[in-house]
BATIRO-162235 format. One record per residue (C-alpha): residue in three letters; residue number from 1; y, z, x. Coordinates in Angstrom, 1 decimal. Layout:
BEGIN
+------+-----+--------+--------+--------+
| type | seq |  north |     up |   east |
+------+-----+--------+--------+--------+
|  ala | NUM |      Y |      Z |      X |
...
+------+-----+--------+--------+--------+
This chain:
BEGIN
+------+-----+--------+--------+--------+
| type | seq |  north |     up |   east |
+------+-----+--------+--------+--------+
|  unk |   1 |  -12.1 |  -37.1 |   10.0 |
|  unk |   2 |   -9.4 |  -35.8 |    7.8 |
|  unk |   3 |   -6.2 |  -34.5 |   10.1 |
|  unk |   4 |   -4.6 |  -31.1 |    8.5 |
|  unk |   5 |   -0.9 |  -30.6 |    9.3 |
|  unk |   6 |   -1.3 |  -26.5 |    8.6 |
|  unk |   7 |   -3.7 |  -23.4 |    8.0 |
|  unk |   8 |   -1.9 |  -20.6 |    6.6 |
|  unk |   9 |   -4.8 |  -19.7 |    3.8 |
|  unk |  10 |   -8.3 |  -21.2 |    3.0 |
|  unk |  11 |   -6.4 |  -22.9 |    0.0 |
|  unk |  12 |   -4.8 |  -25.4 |    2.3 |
|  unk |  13 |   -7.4 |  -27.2 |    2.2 |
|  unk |  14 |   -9.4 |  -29.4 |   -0.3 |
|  unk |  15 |  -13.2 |  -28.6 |   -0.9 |
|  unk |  16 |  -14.2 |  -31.9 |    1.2 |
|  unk |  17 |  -12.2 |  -30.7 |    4.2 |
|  unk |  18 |  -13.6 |  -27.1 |    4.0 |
|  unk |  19 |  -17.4 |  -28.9 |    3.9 |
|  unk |  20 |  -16.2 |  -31.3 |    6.5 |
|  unk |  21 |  -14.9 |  -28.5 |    8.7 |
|  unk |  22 |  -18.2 |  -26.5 |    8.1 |
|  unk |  23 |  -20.3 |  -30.0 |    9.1 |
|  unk |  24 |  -18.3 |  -30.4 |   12.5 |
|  unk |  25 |  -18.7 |  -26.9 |   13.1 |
|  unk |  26 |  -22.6 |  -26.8 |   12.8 |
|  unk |  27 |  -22.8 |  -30.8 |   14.1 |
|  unk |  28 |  -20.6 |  -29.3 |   17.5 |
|  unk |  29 |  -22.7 |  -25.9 |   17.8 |
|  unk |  30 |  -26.1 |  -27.7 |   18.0 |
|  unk |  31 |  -24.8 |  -30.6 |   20.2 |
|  unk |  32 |  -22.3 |  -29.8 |   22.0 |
|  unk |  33 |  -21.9 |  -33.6 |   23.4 |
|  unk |  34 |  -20.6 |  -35.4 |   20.1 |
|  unk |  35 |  -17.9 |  -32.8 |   20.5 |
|  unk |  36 |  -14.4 |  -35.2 |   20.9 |
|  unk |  37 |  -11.7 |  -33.7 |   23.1 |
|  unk |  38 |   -9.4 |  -34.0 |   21.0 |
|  unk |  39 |   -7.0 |  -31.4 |   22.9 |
|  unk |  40 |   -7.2 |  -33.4 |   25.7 |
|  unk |  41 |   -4.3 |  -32.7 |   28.1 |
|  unk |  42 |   -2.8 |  -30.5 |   25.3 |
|  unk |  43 |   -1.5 |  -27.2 |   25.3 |
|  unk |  44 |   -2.2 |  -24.7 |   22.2 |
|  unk |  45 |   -0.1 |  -21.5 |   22.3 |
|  unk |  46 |   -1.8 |  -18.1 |   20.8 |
|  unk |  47 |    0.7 |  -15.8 |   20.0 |
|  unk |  48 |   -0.5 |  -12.1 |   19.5 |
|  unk |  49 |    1.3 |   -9.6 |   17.5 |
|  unk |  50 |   -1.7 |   -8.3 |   16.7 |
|  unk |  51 |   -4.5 |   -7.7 |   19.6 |
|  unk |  52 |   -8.0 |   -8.8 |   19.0 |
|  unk |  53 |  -10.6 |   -9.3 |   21.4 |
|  unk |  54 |  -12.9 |  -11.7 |   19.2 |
|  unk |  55 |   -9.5 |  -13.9 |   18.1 |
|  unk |  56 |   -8.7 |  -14.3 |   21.4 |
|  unk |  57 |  -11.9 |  -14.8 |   22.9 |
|  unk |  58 |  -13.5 |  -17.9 |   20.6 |
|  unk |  59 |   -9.3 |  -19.4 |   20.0 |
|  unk |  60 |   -9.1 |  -19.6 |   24.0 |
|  unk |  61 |  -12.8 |  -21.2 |   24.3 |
|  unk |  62 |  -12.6 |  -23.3 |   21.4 |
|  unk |  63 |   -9.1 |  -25.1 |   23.2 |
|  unk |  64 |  -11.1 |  -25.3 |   26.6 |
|  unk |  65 |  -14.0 |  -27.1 |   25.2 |
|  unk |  66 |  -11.4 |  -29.4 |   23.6 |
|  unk |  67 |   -9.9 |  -30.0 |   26.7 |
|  unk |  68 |   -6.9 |  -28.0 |   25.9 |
|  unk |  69 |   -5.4 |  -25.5 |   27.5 |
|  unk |  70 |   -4.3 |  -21.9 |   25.8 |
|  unk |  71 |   -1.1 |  -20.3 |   26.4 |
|  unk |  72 |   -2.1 |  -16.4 |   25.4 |
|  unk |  73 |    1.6 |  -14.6 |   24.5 |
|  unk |  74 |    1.5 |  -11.2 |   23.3 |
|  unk |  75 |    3.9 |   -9.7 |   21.0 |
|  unk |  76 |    6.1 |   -8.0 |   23.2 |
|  unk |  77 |    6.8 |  -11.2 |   25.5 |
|  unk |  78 |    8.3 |  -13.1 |   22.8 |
|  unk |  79 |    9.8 |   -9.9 |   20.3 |
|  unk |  80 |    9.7 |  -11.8 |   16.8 |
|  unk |  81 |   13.2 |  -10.9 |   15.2 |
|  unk |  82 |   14.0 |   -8.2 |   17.8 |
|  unk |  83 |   15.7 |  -10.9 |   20.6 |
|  unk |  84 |   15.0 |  -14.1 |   18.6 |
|  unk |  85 |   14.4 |  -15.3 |   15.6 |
|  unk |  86 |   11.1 |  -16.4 |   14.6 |
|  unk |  87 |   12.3 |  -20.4 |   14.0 |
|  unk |  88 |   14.2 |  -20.4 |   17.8 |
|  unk |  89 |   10.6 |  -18.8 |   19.5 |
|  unk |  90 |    8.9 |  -21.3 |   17.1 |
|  unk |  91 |   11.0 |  -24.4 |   18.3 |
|  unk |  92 |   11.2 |  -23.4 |   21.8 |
|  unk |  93 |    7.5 |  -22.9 |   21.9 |
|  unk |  94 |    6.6 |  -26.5 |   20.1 |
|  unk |  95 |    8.7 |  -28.2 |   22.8 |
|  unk |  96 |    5.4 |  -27.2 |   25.2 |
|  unk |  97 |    2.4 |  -27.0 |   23.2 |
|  unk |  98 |    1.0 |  -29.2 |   20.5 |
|  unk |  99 |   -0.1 |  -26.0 |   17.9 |
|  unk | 100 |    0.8 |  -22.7 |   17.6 |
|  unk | 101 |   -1.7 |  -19.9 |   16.6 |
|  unk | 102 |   -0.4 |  -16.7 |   15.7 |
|  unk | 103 |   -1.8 |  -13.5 |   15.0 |
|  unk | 104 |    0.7 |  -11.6 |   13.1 |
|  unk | 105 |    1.6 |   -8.7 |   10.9 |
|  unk | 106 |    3.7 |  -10.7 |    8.3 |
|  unk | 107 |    2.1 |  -13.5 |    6.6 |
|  unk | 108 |    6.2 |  -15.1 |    6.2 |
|  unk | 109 |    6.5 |  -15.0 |    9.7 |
|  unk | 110 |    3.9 |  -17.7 |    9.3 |
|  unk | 111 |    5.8 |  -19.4 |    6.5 |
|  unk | 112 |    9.1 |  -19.4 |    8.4 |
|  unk | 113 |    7.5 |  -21.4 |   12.0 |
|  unk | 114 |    6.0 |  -24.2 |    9.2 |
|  unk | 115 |    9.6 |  -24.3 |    8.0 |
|  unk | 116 |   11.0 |  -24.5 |   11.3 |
|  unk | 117 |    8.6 |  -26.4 |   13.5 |
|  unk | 118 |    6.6 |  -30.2 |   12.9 |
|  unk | 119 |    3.4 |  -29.2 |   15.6 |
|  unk | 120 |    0.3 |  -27.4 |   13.5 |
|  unk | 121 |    0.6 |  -23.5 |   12.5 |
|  unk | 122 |   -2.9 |  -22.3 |   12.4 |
|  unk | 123 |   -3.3 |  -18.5 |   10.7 |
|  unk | 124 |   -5.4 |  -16.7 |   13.3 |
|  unk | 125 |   -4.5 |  -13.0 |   10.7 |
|  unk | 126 |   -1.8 |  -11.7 |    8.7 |
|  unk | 127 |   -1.4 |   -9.3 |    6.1 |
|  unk | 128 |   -2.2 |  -11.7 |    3.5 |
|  unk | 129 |   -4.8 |  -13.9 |    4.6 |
|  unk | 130 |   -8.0 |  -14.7 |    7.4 |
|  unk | 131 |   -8.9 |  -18.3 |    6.8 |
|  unk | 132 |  -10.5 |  -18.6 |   10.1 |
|  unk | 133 |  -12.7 |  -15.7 |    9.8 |
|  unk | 134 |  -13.4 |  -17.5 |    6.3 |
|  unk | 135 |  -14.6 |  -20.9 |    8.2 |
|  unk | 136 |  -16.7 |  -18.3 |   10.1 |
|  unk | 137 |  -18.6 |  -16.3 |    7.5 |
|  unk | 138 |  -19.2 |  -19.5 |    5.4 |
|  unk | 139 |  -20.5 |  -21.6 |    8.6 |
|  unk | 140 |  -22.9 |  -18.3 |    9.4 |
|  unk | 141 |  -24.1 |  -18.4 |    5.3 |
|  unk | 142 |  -24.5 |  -22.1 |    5.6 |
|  unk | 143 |  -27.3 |  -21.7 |    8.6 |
|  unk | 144 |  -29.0 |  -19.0 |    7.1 |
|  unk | 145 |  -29.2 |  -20.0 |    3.6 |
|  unk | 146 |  -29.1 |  -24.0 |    4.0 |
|  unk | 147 |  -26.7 |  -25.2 |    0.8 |
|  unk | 148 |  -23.6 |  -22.9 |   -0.5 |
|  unk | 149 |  -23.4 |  -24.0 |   -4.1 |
|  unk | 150 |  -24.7 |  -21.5 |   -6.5 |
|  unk | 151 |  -24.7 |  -18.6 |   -3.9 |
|  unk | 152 |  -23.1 |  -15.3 |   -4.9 |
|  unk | 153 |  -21.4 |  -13.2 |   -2.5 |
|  unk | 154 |  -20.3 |   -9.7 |   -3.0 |
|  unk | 155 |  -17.8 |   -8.4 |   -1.3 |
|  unk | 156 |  -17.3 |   -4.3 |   -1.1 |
|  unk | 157 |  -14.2 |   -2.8 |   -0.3 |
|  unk | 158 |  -10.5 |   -2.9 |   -0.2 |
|  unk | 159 |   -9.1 |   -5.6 |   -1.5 |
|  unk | 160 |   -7.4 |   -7.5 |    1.8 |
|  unk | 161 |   -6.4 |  -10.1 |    3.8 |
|  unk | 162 |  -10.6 |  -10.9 |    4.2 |
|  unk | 163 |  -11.1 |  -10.4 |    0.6 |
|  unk | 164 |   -8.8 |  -12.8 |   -0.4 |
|  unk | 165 |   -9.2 |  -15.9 |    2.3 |
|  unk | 166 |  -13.5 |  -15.3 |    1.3 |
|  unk | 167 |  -12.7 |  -16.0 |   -1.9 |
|  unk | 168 |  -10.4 |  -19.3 |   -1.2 |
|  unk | 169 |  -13.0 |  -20.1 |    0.6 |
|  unk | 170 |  -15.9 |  -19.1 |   -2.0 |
|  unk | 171 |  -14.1 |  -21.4 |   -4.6 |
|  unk | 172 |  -14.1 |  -24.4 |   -2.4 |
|  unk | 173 |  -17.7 |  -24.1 |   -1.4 |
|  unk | 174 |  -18.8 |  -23.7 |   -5.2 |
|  unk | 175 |  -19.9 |  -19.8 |   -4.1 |
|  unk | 176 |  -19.7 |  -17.2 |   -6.3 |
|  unk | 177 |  -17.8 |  -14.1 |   -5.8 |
|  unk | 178 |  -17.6 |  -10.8 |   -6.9 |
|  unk | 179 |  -14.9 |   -8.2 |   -5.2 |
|  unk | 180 |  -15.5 |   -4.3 |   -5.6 |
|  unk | 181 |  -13.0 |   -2.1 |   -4.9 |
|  unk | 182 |  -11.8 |    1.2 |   -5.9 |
|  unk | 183 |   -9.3 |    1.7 |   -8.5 |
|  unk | 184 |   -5.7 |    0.7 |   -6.6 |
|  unk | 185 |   -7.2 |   -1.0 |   -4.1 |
|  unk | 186 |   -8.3 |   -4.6 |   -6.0 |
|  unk | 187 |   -7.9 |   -8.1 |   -4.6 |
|  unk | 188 |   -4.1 |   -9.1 |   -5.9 |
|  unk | 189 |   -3.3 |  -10.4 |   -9.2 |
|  unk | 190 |   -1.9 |  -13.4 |   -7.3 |
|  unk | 191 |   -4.9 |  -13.7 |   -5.1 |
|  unk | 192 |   -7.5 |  -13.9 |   -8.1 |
|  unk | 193 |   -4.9 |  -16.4 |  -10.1 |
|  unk | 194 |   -5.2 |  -19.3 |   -7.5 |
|  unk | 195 |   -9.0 |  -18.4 |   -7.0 |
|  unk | 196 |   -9.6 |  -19.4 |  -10.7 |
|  unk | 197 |   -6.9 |  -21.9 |  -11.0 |
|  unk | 198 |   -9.1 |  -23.6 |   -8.0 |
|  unk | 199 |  -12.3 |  -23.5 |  -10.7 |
|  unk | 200 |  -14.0 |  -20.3 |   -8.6 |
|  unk | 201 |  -16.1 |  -17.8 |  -10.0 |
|  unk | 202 |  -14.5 |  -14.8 |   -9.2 |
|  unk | 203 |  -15.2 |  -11.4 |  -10.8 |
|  unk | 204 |  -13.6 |   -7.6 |   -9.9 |
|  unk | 205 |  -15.3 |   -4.7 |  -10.5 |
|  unk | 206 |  -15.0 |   -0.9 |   -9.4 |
|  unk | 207 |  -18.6 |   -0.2 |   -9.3 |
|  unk | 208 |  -20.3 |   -1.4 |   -6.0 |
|  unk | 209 |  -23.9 |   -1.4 |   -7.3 |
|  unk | 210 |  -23.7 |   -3.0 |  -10.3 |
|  unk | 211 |  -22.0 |   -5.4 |   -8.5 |
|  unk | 212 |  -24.3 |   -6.4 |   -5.5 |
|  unk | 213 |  -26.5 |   -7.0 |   -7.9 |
|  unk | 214 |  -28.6 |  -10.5 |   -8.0 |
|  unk | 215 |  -26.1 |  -10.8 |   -4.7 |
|  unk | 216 |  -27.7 |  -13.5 |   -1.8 |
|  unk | 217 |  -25.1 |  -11.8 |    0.7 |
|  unk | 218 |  -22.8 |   -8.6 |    1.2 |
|  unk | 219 |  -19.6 |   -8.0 |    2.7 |
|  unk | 220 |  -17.4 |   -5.2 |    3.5 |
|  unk | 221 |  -14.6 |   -4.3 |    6.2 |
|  unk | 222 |  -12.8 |   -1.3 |    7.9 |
|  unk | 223 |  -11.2 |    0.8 |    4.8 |
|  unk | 224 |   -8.1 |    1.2 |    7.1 |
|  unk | 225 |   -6.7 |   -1.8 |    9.0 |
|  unk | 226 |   -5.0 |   -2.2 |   11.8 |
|  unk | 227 |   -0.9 |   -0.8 |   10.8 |
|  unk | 228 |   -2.9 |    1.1 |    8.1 |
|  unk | 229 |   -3.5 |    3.9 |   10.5 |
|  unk | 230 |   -1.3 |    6.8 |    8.3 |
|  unk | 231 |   -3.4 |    6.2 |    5.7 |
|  unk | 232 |   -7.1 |    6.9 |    6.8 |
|  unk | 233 |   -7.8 |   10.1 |    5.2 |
|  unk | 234 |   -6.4 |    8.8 |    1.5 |
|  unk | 235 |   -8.3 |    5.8 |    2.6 |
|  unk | 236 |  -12.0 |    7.7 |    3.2 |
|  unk | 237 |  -11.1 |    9.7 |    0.0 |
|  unk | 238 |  -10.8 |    6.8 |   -2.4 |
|  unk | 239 |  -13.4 |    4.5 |   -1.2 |
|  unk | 240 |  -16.0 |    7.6 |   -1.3 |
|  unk | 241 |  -19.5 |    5.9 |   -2.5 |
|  unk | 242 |  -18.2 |    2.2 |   -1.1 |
|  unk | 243 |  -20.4 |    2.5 |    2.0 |
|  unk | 244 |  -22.9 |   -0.3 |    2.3 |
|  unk | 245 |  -25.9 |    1.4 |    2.9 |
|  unk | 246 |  -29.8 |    0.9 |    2.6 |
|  unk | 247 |  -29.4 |    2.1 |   -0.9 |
|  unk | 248 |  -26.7 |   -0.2 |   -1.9 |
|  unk | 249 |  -28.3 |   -3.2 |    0.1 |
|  unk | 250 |  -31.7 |   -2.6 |   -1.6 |
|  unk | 251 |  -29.6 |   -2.9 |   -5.2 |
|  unk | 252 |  -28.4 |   -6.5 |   -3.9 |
|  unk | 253 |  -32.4 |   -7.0 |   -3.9 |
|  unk | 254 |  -34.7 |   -8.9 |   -1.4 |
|  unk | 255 |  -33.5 |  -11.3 |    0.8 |
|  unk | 256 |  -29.9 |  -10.4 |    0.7 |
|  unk | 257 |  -28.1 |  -10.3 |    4.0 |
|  unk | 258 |  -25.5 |   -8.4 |    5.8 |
|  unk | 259 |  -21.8 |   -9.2 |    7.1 |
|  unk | 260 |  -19.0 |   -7.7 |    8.9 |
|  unk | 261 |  -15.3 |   -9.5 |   10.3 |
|  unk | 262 |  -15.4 |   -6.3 |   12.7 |
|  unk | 263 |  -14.3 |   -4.1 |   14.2 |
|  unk | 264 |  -17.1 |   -2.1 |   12.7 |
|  unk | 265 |  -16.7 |    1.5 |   11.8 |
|  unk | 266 |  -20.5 |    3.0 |   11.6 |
|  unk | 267 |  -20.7 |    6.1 |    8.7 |
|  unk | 268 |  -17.6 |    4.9 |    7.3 |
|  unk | 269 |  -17.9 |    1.5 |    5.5 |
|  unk | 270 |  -21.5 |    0.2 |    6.9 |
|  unk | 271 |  -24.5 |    2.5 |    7.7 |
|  unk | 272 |  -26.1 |    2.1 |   11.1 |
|  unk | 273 |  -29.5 |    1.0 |    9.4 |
|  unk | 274 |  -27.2 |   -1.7 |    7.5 |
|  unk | 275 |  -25.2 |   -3.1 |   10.5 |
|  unk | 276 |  -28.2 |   -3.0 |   12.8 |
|  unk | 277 |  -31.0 |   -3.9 |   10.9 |
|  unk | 278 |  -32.6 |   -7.1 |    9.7 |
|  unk | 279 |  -30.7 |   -8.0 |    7.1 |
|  unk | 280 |  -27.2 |   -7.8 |    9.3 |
|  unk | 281 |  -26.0 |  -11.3 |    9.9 |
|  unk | 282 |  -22.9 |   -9.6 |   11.6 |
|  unk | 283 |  -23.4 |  -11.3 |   15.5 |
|  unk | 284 |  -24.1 |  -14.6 |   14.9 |
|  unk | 285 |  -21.2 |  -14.0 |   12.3 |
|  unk | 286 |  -19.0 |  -13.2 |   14.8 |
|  unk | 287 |  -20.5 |  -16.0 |   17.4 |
|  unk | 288 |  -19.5 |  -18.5 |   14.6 |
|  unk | 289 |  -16.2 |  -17.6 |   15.1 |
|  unk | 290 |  -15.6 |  -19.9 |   18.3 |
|  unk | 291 |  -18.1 |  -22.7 |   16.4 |
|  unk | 292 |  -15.2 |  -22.6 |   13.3 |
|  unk | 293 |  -12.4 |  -22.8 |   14.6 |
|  unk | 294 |  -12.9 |  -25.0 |   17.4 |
|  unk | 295 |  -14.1 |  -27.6 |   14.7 |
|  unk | 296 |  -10.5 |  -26.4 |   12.6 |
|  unk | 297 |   -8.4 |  -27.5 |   15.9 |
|  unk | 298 |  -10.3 |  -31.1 |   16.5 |
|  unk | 299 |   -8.9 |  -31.6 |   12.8 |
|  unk | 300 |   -5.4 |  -30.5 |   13.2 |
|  unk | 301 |   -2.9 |  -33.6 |   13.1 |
|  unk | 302 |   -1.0 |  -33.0 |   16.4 |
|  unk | 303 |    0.5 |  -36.6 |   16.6 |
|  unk | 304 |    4.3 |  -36.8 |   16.8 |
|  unk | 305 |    6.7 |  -37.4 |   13.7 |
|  unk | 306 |    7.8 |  -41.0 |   13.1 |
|  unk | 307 |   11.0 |  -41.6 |   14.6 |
|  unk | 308 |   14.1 |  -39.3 |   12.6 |
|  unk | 309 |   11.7 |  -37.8 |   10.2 |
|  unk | 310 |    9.1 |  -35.1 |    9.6 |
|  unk | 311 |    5.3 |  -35.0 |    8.6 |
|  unk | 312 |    5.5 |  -31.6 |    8.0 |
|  unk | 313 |    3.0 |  -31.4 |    4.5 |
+------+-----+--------+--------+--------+
């Protein structure tokens, strides 16, 4: 097993330890017994700026079946930058748990506990990036369909933190990947540099059914996320005609399947028929979710430093 020292974005990784992570993951959920407790004894902090019920459901199982235990902390019991900084709630939480998960609103408040800290920082959601939720959709793809490589994935929708980490993770898995958004609301320029720098096939477009075309699997999310919320009626306006629906999944073509990261918002983005019918992939999705990242924290590298340095990577 190949021990990973951080999980900010998908791109962390290399393509064997995303497979790797995917085989664990589907090795664990069938038989639960080869599962190692590798959190044995250990604590794993989940810090929540952000609330989530699925997050914090599958992190705080995933450490149990580890034989961890979870320290939930919510954003107002530790106020990031309002009575400490981020590095001193960072150092004083390492000097009792072995990881720290965070939820947050700023992907550098991420950047600044790596900086700070030598346990693991594992990105449960920022503004930038959902790697976990990645693990998750890829894992739920890899039952249905069997093999990734050659697969094409279209994602519908604004251009966001789930856009981009199913793309890092689209590259490494040899998946191709096609993001439509409406104009303004595209995957970043930054975002689709590394994706193609990493050798994925990655294509934009701002027409949603000439892109789910020839597409084995579609995607979408909420228009307006959570901090968004000032913005939902600009929001509906622009992404008028984005709304998977039985029209738009019969232009994908047969076989084609459904997901969701939820929270769902039915009429809006997905069409009950869509969400709730046979092709909708969106539960065992979010099942997965405990299944991905339990196999991500067996593979974390929570040994101490060497003596007077740091193995921070």
């Amino acid at each position: 097993m190949t021990f990973i020292r951080r999980f900010l974005e998908v791109d962390d990784l290399t393509p064997g330890q995303f497979a790797g992570l995917l085989d664990h993951a589907e090795t664990w959920k069938g038989k639960p017994e080869s599962m190692p407790h590798a959190l044995d004894g250990r604590a794993v902090a989940l810090l929540f700026e952000k609330p989530s019920a699925r997050t914090r459901v599958s992190t705080e199982l995933a450490v149990q079946s580890l034989g961890g235990y979870a320290v939930v902390l919510r954003g107002e019991e530790v106020g990031l930058d309002e009575r400490e900084s981020v590095e001193d709630v960072a150092r004083t939480i390492a000097g009792y748990c072995s990881v720290i998960a965070a939820r947050v609103y700023d992907h550098a408040v991420l950047e600044q506990m790596t900086v700070a800290v030598d346990v693991p920082i594992v990105n449960l959601l920022s503004d930038r990036a959902h790697p976990c939720q990645a693990l998750a959709d890829f894992l739920t793809l890899r039952e249905h369909f069997g093999a990734l490589e050659g697969r094409r994935i279209t994602y519908v929708g604004d251009g966001n933190n789930v856009a981009a980490s199913l793309a890092f993770g689209a590259a490494l898995a040899g998946v191709e990947v096609t993001v439509a958004s409406p104009p303004g609301y595209e995957l970043d320029e930054d975002v689709v540099d590394r994706v193609r720098n990493l050798g994925g096939a990655l294509e934009l477009s701002n027409d949603p059914h000439e892109a789910v075309r020839d597409a084995d699997a579609v995607y979408t999310d909420v228009w307006t996320s959570m901090g968004q919320e000032a913005e939902t009626e600009m929001r509906k306006a622009a992404f008028e005609g984005f709304c998977v629906d039985a029209a738009l999944m019969a232009a994908a073509g047969p076989g084609a399947v459904f997901l969701h990261c939820l929270p769902a918002h039915r009429g809006e983005e997905v069409s009950p028929e869509v969400i709730d019918g046979p092709a909708s992939l969106v539960w065992p999705q979010a099942a997965n979710r405990m299944h991905a990242v339990r196999s991500l924290l067996a593979s974390l590298d929570t040994s101490p430093p060497a003596p007077g340095g740091r193995h921070r990577s």
